[in-house]
Structure formats: C-alpha cells, structure tokens
N, C-alpha and C positions, 0 to 999 in steps of 0.2 A: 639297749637303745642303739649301739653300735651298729647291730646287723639291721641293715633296711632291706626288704625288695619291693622292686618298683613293675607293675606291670609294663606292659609295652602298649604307645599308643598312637594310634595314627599321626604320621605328618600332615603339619599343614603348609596351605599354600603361601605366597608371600602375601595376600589379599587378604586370606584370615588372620596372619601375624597383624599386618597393618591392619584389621579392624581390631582385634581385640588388644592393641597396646595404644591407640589413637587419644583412647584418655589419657595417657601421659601428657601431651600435646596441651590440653588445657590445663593439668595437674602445675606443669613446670611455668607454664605461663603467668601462674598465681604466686607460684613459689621464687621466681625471676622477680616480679613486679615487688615481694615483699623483702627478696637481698640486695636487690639494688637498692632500695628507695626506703627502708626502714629506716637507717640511721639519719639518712637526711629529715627523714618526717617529723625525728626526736629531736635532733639538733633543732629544726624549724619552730620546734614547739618549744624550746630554751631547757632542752637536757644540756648537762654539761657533759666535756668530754670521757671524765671517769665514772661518769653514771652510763656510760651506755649501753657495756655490756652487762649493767646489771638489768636495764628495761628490755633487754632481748631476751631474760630469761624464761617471760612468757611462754614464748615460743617454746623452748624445750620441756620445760617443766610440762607444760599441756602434753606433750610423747609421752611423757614416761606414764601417766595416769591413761591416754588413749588407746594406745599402739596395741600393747598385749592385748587388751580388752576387746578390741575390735576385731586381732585374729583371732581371740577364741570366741566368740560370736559369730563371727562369720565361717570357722570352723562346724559350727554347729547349726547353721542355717540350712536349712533346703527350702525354694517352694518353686512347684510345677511350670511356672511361668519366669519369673524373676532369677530363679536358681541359689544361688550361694552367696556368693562375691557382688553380685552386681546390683544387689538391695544397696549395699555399702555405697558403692560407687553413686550413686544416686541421691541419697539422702547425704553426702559428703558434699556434693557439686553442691547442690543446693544451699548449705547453710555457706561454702567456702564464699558462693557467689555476694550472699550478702555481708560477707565481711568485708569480700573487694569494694564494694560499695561503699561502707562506712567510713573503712581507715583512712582515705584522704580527705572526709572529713569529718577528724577527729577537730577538737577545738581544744583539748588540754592534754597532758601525757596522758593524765591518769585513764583517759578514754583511750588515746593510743594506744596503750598496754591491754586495756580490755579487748578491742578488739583483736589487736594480734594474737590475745589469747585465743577467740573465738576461731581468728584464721588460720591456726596453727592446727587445732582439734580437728576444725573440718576436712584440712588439708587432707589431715592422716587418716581420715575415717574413710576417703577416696583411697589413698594412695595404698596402706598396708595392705588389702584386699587383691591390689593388683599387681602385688607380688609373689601373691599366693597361688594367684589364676594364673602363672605362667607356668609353676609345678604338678598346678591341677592340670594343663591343658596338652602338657608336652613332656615327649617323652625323654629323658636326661642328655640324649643325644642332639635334640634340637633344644634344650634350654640357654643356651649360650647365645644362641639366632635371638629367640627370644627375648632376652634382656637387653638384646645389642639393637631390634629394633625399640625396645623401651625407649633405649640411651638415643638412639636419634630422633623419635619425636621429642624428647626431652630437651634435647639441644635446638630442634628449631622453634618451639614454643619460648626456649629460654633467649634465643636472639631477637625473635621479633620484641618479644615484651620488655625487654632489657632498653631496645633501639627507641619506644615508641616518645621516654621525653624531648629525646634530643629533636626526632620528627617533628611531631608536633612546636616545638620551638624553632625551628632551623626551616621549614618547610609549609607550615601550616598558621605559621603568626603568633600563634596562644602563647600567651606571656609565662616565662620561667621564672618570674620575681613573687616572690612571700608576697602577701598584700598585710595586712594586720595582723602580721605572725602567724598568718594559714599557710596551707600547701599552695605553690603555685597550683596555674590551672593546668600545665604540663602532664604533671603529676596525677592530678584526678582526674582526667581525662582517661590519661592512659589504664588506671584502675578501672576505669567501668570499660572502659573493652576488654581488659582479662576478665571482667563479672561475666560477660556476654563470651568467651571464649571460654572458659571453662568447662559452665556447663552445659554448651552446643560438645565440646568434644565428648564430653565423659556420655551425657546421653548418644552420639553414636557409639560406642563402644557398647554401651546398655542394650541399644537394642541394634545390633549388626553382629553380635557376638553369643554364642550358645553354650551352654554348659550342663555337664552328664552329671547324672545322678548319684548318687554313693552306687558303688557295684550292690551292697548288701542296704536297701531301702530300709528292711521292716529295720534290721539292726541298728541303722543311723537313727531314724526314728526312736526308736527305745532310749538310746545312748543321751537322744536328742531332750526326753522326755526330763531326763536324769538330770542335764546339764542347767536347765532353767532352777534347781536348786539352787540358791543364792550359796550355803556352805557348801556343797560338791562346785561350785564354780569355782572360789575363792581357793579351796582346796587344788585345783586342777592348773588354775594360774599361777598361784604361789608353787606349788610343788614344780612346775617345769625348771625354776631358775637350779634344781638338784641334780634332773637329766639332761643338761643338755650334752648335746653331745662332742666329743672331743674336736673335732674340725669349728664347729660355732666356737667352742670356748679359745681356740685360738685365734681365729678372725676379727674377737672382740678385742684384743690387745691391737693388733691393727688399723681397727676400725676407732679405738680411744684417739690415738695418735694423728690419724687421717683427720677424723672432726673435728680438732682441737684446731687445726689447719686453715679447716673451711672456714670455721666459726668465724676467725680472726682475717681469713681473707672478704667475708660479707660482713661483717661490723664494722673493720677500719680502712679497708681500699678508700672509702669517700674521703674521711679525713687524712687520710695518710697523701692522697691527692693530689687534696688542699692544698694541703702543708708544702709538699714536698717540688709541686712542680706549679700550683698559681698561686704560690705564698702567702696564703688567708689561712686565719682558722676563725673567719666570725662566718657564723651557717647565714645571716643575713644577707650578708657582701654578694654581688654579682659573681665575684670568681669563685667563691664556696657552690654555689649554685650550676655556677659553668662546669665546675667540679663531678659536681654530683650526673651533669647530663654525660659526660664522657668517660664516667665509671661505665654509665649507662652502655658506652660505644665498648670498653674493656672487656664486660661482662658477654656482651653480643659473641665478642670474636672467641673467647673460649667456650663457650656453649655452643657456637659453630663449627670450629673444630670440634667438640666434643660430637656433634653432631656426624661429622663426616670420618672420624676415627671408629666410632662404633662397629662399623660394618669392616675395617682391617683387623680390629680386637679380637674377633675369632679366630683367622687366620694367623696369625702372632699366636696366639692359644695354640693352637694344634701344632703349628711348626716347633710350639718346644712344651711351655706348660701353663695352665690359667696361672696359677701362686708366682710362675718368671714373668710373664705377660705384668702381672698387675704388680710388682715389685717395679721393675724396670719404670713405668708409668710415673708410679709414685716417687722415684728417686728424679723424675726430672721432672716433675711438679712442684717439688720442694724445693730444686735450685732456682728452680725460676719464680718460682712465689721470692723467697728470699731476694733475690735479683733485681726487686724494684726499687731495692733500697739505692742503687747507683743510678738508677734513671730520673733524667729532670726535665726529660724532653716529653712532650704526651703522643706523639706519634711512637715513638721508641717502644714505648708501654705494650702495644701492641706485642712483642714477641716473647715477654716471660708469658703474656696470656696463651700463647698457643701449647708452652708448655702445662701450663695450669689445665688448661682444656682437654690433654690426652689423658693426666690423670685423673680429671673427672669424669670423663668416658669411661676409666677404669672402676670407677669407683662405683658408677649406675650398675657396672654389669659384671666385672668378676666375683666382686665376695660373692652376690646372692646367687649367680652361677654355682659357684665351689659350693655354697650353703646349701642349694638345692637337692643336691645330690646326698646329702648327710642324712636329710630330714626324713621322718615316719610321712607317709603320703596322709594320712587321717587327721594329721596338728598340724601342716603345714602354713596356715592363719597365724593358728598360736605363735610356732617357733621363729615366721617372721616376721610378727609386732614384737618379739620377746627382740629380736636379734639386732631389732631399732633403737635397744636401751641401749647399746653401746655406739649409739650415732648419739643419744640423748644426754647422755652423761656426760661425756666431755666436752657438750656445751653448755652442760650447766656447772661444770668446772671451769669452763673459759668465762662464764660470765659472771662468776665470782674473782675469779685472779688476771685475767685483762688489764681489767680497768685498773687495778692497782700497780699490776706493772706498768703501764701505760705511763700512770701520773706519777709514780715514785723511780722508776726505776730508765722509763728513759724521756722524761721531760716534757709529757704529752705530746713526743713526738712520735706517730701512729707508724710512722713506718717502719719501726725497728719492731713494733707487735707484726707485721706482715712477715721479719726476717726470723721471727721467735715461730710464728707458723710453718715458714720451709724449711725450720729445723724437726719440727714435730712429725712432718710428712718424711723427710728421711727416713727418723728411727723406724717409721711404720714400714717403708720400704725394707727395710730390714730383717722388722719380726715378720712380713710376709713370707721371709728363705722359711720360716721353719713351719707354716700351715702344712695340714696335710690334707689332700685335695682325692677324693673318693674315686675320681673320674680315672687319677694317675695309676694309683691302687691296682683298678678294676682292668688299664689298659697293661700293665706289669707281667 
C-alpha cells in the first residue's frame, strides 16, 4: 500500500482551479450558517447548556455512517456525461438546500436535531467527493494550489454567511428577537440565502468542470460490476480501516486533537460570549442574541483571513515543509483560541480570531495535501470519506465529554471549554513534528 505511483497530469489554469473548487463557495456557506447559528437555534428552542454538545452530535454521527460510503461510491461511479464525483455533488446540493430551509424553522429540538442530521449527510455527500476531484484532477505537484484555492472560496463563503445576521439586523431592520420561542427572522432569512447559494455554486462547478475517464474503462467497468455487491462492498469498506496507509494513520492523531478544538470553538464561542463579555446566559435576553450576531462578525474575520492566508500556505510549504507549515499554524491557533479567556472587550475578540483563522487555512489544505500524495489514485473516494472519521470521532467524543466538563468541571462557564480547545490544538501542533509527508521523501 505504501508504494504509490501517480501518473503525470496536465496543469491547469487559475480559471479551471476556480471552476472546479467554486462548490466549496456554497459547500461552506451552509456549513458557516450551521457553526455559527446552531447552538443559538438550540438554546432558542430551551436546550440547556450541558445538553448541547450532546444535540450536535447529529452532525458527526451522520459522517461517520456517510463519508466512507460516499467515497466509495463515487469511487466506483462513472457515467459519459456527469462523470464521477459530480453525480455526488449534485444530489448533495440539493438535499443540503432543503435542510437550509427547514432548520430555522424547526419548532422543537427534536426537529432541530432531525434536520441537522439531514444537513450534516447532505453536507458530506457534496463535500467528500470534492476532495477526491482534486487528487483525480491534479498532478501532486499542483495539489497544494488546489486545496489552497478550496481553502479560499471556503473562507469567503464562510464570511459572508457568518456576516448575513448581523446584516440583516444592523442594516436591513429584520428583527433579531425570538418571537414565541422561534428563530428570529435574522436567522431564517439568512438560511434561505445559503439554500439559494449552495446549490447555484455546486451546480456551477457541475457543469464548468470536466472529468477523465478511468485510463483502463473496460477494467473500471468490470471492477465496477463487482462493487454493486452489497458483501464485496461491505467487505472493501470495512477492510480499508486494515490498509491504511502509514502517513493517513499519522495525520489521524492530528486530526483527533485539531477537531476536538473546532468542535468546542463552534458549540461554545456563542455562550462563552455571552458569558464572558455581555453577561447573560438566558438565549432569550437581547444581549444572548446580540451575542450570537457578533460570534457571527468573529467567525467572518477568521474565515477571512483563512480566506487570504490560503494562497501564502503554499509558499510557507515549499520554503520549508507542508507537516512545519501546518504545525507552526496550529500552535498559534491553539494560543489564541485559549486567549479569549482574558478578553472582555468584543472588539479585542477580533485578534485570537485572525490566529484561529490561519490555522484553519491550515487545516482545509495541508493534511489532505500531505494525504493526497499517500493515496492509491483508484480509492482515492474511499481513503478520503475514510480519512473524515478522524474529523468525526473527536466530535463525537467532544459531544459526549463537553458538556460534562462544561457543567461540572468549570461551572458552565463556556469559556474555559474554548481554553481546553487551544490546548487540544497544541498537542496536535505537536504530533504534526512526527507526520511523514510523501512529498519530503520524494524531494530527499
């Protein structure tokens, strides 16, 4: 499994990078509107504070049963027109759209939760696919470009949709107050324009973006014949978690530590806040609300930066190494996520976010960079929806043990879970010294 070779494959232009990663653009738009605004939707709907990361476990749980299953289906797709990856893309936008629709208005948790399940599946049925179309599309040398234009429509998707409650309230009149314990209209507003950006992005990317055929047709086809086996499938997804290969299984210890970060940076920045800087913890009150719109402005400036660091993240890579590049990133993502615990001012807040920002720039585009180069070019689907359980698991580890430290350990006050998250992103900073990165290997 170790030894890979990778054909050689044309560059492309910066026009076809930006057509075929522009679904990102909608992808994060969705996924923006659902970290910003989830916890608030639950609090709104009367979750209490130690249930919350247990109601986000939707979200993860739906990865772990999607992700592989949809890189190895799309692994095993071809057809003449549509191609591979981009059936995926298609059929994801669509269902993703109508959950943007529903979840603001959910009218009980128990629907909230259904649907963020619904949002979370679709999310992924989009997104693993267009991980894989950067491996299929490009040749190891421009895979870094690649990811790094991912990482910036990612980040400008992720600022506008993050920015649109505060908009809409500050700008546009629409009332940011619960009414009978619903979402304001803020809030649902802003959800049906991610419904309507989503899927306008992901269909251009569907059809502005082209894709080759297995070099060896009649072969894929036969293979292809095999795979609609329900046991040869089951057989072929279970047996990967035995090959993977040594670089993957290191980037997962990484990638534990990192998610554990994020998880706890989009569950409790809202209450943490609250708490910490407009002294409310009732989600009703004007300043829990006011809260929640100014995460909204938090979340903008590090997805914006994340947005405008993408395109230096190469250059940082090559001047020394992707595994130093994205250590360095994450060791100052983790001081400054921790960092907010001293601030009480909400303009201040602004600058642990620029640190939080570079490492999530890091985080869109060096593992699967360093992963890319690992992988057999023919499972590249598989290995990564496979390589998303270790984004999947340590949020369903955080949303089991969260909420208990939160309420026992440090008094429901949310912002000591944000200083336990930029501990978690150090150690990863850390185990990233010891990845071994194909690319270094092969320049040796």
């Amino acid at each position: 499994m170790e030894m890979q070779t990778h054909t050689l494959k044309p560059r492309l232009s910066f026009w076809q990078l930006w057509n075929m990663s522009f679904g990102f653009f909608g992808i994060q738009f969705g996924f923006a509107l659902q970290n910003v605004n989830t916890s608030r939707i639950f609090a709104t709907l009367g979750t209490s504070m130690d249930d919350l990361a247990l109601v986000w476990l939707a979200a993860p749980v739906t990865g772990l049963l999607v992700q592989p299953v949809i890189g190895y289906l799309s692994d095993n797709t071809w057809h003449p027109t549509w191609g591979r990856r981009r059936p995926f893309f298609f059929l994801g936008a669509v269902l993703a759209a109508t959950a943007l629709f529903l979840m603001p208005n959910s009218v009980a948790i128990w629907m909230a939760v259904a649907v963020l399940w619904l949002m979370d599946a679709s999310i992924n049925i989009s997104m693993e696919p267009f991980r894989a179309f950067v491996g299929d599309k490009l040749d190891t040398s421009q895979q870094t470009a690649g990811f790094a234009m991912q990482t910036f429509l990612i980040g400008c998707g992720a600022v506008i949709a993050s920015l649109l409650p505060i908009i809409f309230t500050n700008y546009l009149g629409v009332s940011n107050v619960p009414v009978g314990g619903g979402v304001p209209d803020s809030v649902r507003y802003s959800f049906y324009i991610g419904a309507a950006a989503f899927i306008v992005a992901v269909t251009w990317t569907v059809f502005t973006s082209t894709e080759l055929p297995p070099p060896d047709l009649d072969r894929f086809m036969a293979q292809r014949r095999q795979s609609r086996n329900v046991g040869v499938a089951l057989r072929e997804i279970v047996g990967g978690f035995g090959d993977m290969p040594k670089t993957m299984v290191q980037l997962a210890f990484v990638q534990f530590f990192t998610w554990i970060a994020l998880f706890a940076l989009w569950i409790y920045t809202g209450p943490a806040i609250a708490d910490n800087v407009y002294n409310t913890t009732d989600p009703l009150s004007a300043g829990y609300q006011d809260a929640g719109n100014w995460v909204g402005v938090m979340f903008a400036v590090y997805n914006g930066l994340s947005a405008l660091a993408a395109f230096a993240l190469p250059v940082l890579a090559r001047a020394t190494s992707r595994k130093a590049c994205h250590a360095v990133c994450l060791a100052v993502g983790g001081l400054s996520l921790a960092s907010v615990f001293f601030i009480h001012d909400k303009h201040l807040l602004m600058i642990p976010m620029l640190g939080v920002g570079l490492a999530w720039a890091s985080v869109l585009t060096m593992p699967y960079a360093i992963l890319a180069a690992a992988l057999p070019a023919n499972r590249m689907g598989y290995y990564m929806g496979l390589f998303n359980f270790f984004v999947v698991i340590p949020q369903v580890v955080s949303g089991l043990v969260l909420g208990y430290f939160t309420k026992h350990f440090f008094g429901n006050h949310a912002v000591f879970t944000l200083v336990l998250g930029g501990v978690s992103m150090l150690i990863a900073a850390v185990l990233c010294v010891f990845v071994t990165d194909k690319a270094d290997l092969a320049a040796a």
